[in-house]
C-alpha atoms as an extended CHARMM CRD file, in Angstrom:
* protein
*
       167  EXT
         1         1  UNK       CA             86.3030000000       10.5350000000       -3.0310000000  PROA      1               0.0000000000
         2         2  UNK       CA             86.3520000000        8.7960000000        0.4730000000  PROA      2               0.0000000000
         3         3  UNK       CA             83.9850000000       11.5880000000        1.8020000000  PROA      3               0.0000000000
         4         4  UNK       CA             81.4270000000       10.8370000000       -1.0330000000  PROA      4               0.0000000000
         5         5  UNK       CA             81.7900000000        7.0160000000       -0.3690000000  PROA      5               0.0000000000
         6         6  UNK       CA             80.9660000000        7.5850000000        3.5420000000  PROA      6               0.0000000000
         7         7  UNK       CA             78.1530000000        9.7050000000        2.5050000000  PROA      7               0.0000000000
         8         8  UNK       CA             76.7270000000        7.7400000000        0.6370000000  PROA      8               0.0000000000
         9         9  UNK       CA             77.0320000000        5.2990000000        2.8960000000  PROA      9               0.0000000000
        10        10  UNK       CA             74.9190000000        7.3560000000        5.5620000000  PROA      10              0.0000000000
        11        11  UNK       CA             72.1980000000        8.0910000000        3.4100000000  PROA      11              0.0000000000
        12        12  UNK       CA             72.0210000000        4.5550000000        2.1100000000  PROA      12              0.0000000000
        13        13  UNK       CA             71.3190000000        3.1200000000        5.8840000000  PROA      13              0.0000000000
        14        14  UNK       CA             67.9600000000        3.9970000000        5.9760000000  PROA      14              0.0000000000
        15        15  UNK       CA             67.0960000000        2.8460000000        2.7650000000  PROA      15              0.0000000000
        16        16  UNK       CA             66.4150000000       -0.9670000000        3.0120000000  PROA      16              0.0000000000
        17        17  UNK       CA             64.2070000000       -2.8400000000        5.6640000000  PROA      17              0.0000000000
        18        18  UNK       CA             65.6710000000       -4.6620000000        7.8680000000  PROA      18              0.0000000000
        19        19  UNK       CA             63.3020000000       -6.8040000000        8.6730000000  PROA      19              0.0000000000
        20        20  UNK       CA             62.7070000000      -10.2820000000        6.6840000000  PROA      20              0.0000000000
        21        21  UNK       CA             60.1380000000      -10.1210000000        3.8260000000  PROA      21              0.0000000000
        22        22  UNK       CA             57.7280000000      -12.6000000000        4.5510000000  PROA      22              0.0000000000
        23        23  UNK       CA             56.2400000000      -13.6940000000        0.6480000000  PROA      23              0.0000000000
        24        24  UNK       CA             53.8560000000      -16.0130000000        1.7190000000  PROA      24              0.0000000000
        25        25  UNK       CA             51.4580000000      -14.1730000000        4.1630000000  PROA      25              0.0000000000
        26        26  UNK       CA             51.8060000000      -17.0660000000        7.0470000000  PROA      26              0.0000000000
        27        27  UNK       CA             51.6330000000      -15.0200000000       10.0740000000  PROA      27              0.0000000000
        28        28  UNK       CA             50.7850000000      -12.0230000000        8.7290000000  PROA      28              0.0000000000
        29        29  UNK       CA             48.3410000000      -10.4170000000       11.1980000000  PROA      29              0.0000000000
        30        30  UNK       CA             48.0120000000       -7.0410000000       10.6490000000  PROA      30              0.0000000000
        31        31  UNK       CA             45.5620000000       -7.7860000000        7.1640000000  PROA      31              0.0000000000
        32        32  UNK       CA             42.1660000000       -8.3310000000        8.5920000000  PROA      32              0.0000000000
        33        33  UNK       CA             38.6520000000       -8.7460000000        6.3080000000  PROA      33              0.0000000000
        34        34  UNK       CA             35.8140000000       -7.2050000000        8.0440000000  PROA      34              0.0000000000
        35        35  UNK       CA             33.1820000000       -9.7860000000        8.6830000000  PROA      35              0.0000000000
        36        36  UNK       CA             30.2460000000       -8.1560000000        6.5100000000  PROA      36              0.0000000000
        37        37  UNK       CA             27.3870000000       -6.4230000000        8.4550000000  PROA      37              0.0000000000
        38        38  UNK       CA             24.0350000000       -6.5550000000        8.1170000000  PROA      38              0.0000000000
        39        39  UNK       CA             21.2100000000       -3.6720000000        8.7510000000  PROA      39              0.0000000000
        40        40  UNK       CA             17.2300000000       -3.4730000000        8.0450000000  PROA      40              0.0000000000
        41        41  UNK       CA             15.3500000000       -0.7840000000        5.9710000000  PROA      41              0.0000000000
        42        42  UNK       CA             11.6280000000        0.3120000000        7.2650000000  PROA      42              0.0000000000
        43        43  UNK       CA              9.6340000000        1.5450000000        4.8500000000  PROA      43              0.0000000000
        44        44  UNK       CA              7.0970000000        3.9820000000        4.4080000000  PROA      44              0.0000000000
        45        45  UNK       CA              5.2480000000        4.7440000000        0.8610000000  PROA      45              0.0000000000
        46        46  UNK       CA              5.2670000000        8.2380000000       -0.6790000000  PROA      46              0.0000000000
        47        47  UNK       CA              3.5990000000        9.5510000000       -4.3210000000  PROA      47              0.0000000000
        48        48  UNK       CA              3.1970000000       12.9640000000       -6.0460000000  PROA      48              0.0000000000
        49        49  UNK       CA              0.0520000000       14.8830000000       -5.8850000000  PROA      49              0.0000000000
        50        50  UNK       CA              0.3930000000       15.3270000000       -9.6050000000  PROA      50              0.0000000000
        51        51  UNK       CA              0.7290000000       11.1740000000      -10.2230000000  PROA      51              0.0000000000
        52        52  UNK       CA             -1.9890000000       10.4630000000       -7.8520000000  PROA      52              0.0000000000
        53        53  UNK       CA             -4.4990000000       12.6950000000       -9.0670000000  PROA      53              0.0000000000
        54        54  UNK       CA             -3.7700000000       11.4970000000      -12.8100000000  PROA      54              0.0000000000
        55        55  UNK       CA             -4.5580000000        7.4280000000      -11.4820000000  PROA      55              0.0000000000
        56        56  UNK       CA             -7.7020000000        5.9670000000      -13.2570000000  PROA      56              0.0000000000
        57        57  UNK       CA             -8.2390000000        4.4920000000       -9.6500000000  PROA      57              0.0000000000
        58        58  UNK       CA             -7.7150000000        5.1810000000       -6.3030000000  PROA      58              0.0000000000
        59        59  UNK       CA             -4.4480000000        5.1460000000       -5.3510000000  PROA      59              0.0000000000
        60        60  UNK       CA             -4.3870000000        2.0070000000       -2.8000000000  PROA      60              0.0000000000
        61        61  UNK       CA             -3.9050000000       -1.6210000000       -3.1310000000  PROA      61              0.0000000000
        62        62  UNK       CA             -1.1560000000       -3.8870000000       -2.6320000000  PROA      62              0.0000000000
        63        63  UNK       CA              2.7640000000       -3.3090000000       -2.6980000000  PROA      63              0.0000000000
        64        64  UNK       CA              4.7240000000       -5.6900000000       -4.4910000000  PROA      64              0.0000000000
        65        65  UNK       CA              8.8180000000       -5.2050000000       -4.7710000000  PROA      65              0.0000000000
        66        66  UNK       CA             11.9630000000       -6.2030000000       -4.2260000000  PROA      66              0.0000000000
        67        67  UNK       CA             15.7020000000       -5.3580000000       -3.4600000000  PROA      67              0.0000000000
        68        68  UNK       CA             18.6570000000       -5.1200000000       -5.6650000000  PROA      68              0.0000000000
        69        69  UNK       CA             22.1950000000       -4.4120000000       -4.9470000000  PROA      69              0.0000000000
        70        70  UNK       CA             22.7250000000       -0.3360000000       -6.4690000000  PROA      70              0.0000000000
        71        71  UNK       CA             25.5760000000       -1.5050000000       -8.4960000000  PROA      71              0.0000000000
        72        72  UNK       CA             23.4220000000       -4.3620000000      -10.1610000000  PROA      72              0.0000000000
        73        73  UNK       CA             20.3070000000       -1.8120000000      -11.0120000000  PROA      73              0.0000000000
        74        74  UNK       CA             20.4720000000        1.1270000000      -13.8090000000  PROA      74              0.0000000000
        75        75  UNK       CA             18.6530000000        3.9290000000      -14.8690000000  PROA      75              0.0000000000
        76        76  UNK       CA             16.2110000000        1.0710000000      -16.3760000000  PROA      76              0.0000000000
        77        77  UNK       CA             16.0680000000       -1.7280000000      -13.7520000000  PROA      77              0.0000000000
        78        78  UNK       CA             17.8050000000       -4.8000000000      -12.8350000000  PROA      78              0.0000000000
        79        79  UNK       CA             20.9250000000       -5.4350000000      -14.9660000000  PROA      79              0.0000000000
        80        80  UNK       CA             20.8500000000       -9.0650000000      -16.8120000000  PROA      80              0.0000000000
        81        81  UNK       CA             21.0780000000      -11.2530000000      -14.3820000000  PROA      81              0.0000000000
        82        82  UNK       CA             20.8160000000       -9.5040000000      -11.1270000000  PROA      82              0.0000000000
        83        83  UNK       CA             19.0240000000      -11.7410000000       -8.2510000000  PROA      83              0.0000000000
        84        84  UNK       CA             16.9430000000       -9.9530000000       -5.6440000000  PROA      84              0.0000000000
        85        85  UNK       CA             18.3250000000       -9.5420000000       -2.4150000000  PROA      85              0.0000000000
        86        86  UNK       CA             14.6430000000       -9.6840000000       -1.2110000000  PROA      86              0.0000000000
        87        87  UNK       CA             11.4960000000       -9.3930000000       -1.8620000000  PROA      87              0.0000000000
        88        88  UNK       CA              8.6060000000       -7.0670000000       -0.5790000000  PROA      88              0.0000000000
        89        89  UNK       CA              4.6900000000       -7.4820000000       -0.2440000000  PROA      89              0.0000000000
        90        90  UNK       CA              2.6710000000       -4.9850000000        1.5420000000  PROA      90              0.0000000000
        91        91  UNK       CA             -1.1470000000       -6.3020000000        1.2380000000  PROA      91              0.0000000000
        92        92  UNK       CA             -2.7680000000       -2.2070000000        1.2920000000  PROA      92              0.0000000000
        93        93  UNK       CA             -0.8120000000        1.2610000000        0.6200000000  PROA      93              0.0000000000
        94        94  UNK       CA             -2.8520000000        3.5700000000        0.9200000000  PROA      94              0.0000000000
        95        95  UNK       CA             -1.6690000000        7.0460000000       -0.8740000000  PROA      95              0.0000000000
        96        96  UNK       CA             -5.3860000000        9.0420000000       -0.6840000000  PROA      96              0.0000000000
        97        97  UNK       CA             -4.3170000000       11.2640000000        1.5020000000  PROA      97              0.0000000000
        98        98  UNK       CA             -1.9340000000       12.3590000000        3.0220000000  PROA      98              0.0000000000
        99        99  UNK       CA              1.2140000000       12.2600000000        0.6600000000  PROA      99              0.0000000000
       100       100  UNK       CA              3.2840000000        9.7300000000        3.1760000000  PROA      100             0.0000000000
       101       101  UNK       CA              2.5090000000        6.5650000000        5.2270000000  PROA      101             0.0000000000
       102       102  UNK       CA              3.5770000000        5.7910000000        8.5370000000  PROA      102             0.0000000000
       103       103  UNK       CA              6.2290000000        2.4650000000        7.9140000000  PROA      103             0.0000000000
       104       104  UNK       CA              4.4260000000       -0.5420000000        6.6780000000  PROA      104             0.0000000000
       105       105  UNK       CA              6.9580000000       -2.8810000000        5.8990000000  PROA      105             0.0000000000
       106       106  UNK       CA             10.7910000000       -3.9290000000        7.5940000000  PROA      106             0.0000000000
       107       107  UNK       CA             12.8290000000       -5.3520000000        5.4180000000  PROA      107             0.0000000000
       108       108  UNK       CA             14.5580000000       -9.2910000000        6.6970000000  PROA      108             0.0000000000
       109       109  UNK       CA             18.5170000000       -8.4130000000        7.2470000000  PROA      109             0.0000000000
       110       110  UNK       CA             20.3220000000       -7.0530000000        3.9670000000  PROA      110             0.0000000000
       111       111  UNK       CA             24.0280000000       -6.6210000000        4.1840000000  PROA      111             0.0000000000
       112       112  UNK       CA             25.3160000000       -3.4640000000        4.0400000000  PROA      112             0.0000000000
       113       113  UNK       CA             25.7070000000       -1.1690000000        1.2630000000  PROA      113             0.0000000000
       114       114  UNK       CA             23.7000000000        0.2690000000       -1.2020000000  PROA      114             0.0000000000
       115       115  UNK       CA             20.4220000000       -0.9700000000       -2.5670000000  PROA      115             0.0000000000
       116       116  UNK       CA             17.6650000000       -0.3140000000       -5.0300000000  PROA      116             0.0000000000
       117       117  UNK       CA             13.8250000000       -0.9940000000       -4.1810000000  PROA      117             0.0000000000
       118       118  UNK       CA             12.0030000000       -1.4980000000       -7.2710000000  PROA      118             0.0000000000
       119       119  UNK       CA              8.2100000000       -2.3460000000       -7.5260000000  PROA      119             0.0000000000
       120       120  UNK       CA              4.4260000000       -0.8210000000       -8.1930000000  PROA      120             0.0000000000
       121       121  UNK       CA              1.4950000000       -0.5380000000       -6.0550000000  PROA      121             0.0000000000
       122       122  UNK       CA             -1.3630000000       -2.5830000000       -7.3930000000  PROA      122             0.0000000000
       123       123  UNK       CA             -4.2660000000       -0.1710000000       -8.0640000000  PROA      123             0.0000000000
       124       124  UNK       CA             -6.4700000000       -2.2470000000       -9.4410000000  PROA      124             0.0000000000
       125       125  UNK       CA             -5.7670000000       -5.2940000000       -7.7770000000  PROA      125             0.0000000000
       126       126  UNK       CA             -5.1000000000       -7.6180000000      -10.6870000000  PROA      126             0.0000000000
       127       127  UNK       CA             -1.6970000000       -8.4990000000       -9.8450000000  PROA      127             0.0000000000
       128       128  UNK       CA             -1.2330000000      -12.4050000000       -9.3780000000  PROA      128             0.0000000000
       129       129  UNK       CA              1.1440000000      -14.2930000000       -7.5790000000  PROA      129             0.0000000000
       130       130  UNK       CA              3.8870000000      -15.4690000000       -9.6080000000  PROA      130             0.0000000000
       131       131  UNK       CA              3.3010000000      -12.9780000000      -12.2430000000  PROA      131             0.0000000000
       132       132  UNK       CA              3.3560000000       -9.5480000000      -10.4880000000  PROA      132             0.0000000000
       133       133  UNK       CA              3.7280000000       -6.9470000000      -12.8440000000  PROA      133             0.0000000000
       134       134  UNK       CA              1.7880000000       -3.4780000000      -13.4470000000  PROA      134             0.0000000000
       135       135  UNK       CA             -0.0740000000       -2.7890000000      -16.0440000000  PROA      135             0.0000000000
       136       136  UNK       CA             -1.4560000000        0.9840000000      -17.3780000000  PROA      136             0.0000000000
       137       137  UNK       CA             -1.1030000000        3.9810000000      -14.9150000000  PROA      137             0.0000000000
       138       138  UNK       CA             -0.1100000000        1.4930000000      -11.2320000000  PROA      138             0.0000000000
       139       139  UNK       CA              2.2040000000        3.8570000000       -9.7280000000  PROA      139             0.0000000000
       140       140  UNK       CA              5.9590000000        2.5060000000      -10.3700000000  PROA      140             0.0000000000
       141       141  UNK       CA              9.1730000000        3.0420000000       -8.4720000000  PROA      141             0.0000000000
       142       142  UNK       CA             12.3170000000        4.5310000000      -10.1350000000  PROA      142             0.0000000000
       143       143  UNK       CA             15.9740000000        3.1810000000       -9.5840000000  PROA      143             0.0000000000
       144       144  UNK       CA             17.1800000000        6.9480000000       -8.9060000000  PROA      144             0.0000000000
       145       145  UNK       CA             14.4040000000        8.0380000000       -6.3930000000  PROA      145             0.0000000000
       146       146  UNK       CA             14.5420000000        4.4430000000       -4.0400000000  PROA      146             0.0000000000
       147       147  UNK       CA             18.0210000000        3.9450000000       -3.6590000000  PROA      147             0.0000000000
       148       148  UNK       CA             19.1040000000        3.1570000000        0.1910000000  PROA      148             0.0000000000
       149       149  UNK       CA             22.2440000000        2.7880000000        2.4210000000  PROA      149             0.0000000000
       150       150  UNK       CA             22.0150000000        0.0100000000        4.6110000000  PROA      150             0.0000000000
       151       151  UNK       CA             23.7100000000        0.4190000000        7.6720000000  PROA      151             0.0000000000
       152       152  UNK       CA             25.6320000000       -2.1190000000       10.1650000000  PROA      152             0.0000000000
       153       153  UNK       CA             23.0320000000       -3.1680000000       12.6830000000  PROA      153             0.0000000000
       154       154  UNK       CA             20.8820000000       -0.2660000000       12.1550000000  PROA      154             0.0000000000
       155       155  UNK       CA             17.1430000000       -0.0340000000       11.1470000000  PROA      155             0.0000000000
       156       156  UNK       CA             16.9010000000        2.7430000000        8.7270000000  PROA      156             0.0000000000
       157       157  UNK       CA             13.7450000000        3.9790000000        8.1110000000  PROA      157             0.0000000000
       158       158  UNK       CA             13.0960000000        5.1410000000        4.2760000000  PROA      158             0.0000000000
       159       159  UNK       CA             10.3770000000        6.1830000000        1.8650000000  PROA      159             0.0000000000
       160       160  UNK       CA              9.6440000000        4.4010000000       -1.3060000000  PROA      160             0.0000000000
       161       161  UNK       CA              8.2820000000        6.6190000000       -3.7100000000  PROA      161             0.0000000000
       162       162  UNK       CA              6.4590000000        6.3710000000       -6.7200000000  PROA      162             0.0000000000
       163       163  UNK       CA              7.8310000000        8.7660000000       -9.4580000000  PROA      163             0.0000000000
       164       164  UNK       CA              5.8570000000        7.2490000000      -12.6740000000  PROA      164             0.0000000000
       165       165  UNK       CA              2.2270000000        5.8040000000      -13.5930000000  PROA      165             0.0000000000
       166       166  UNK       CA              2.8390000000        2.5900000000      -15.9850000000  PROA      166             0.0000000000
       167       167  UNK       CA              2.7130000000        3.7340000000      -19.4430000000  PROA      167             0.0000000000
């Protein structure tokens, strides 16, 4: 029975800390939040051949947008009550040619993470401030086909594509 006893004994040393448990985190400096970081997106515009050629105009005219945390943003848009992060105004994309542009726009700082660009090109140019909204066959962007990774101090450079005409 001794021998068991001293056994147990041995195995048992190991088992508790010796060191103090310190409950209320004073001095605790190994837990560390990472200050948040903060990158830019540059954007350049993109379109199907197939939406463009189905336009009722040309397919230029102003950019209007804006950027949504990915987690606030479904297959739909903007959740209830999701606030822009920023907002976007190109005065001319011009999609009559070739199928890309060179960048147009750089986004002010976002923090990192993902994010959702959202908007329409103006096509017939009857967008007004304050009330910027597209109406039948302006070239739209889709949550799933503009969503970005901002980086830590990096300028990404990114495409925002137009994957529908406005019903």
């Amino acid at each position: 029975m001794r021998f068991l006893l001293t056994i147990a004994a041995l195995v048992c040393t190991g088992c508790g800390s010796s060191a103090p448990e310190d409950s209320d985190g004073v001095g605790d400096t190994d837990v560390q939040t990472p200050e948040p970081g903060f990158g830019t997106l540059a954007a350049s515009f993109g379109i199907d051949s197939d939406w463009r050629d189905n336009m009722d105009e040309p397919a230029t005219g102003p950019f209007w947008g804006s950027v949504y945390n990915a987690d606030e943003v479904s297959a739909i848009g903007p959740d209830e009550g999701a606030e822009a992060l920023a907002n976007l105004y190109v005065a001319s994309v011009d999609l009559t040619g070739d199928l890309s542009t060179a960048v147009l726009v750089t986004t002010e700082e976002l923090p990192e993470g993902w994010v959702t660009i959202l908007g329409f090109m103006d096509s017939d140019g009857n967008a007004i401030v304050d009330d910027e909204d597209p109406d039948s066959k302006d070239p739209v962007t889709l949550p799933g086909q503009n969503e970005f990774e901002v980086i830590r101090d990096v300028e990404s450079e990114v495409e925002i594509f137009f994957g529908l005409l406005n019903p």
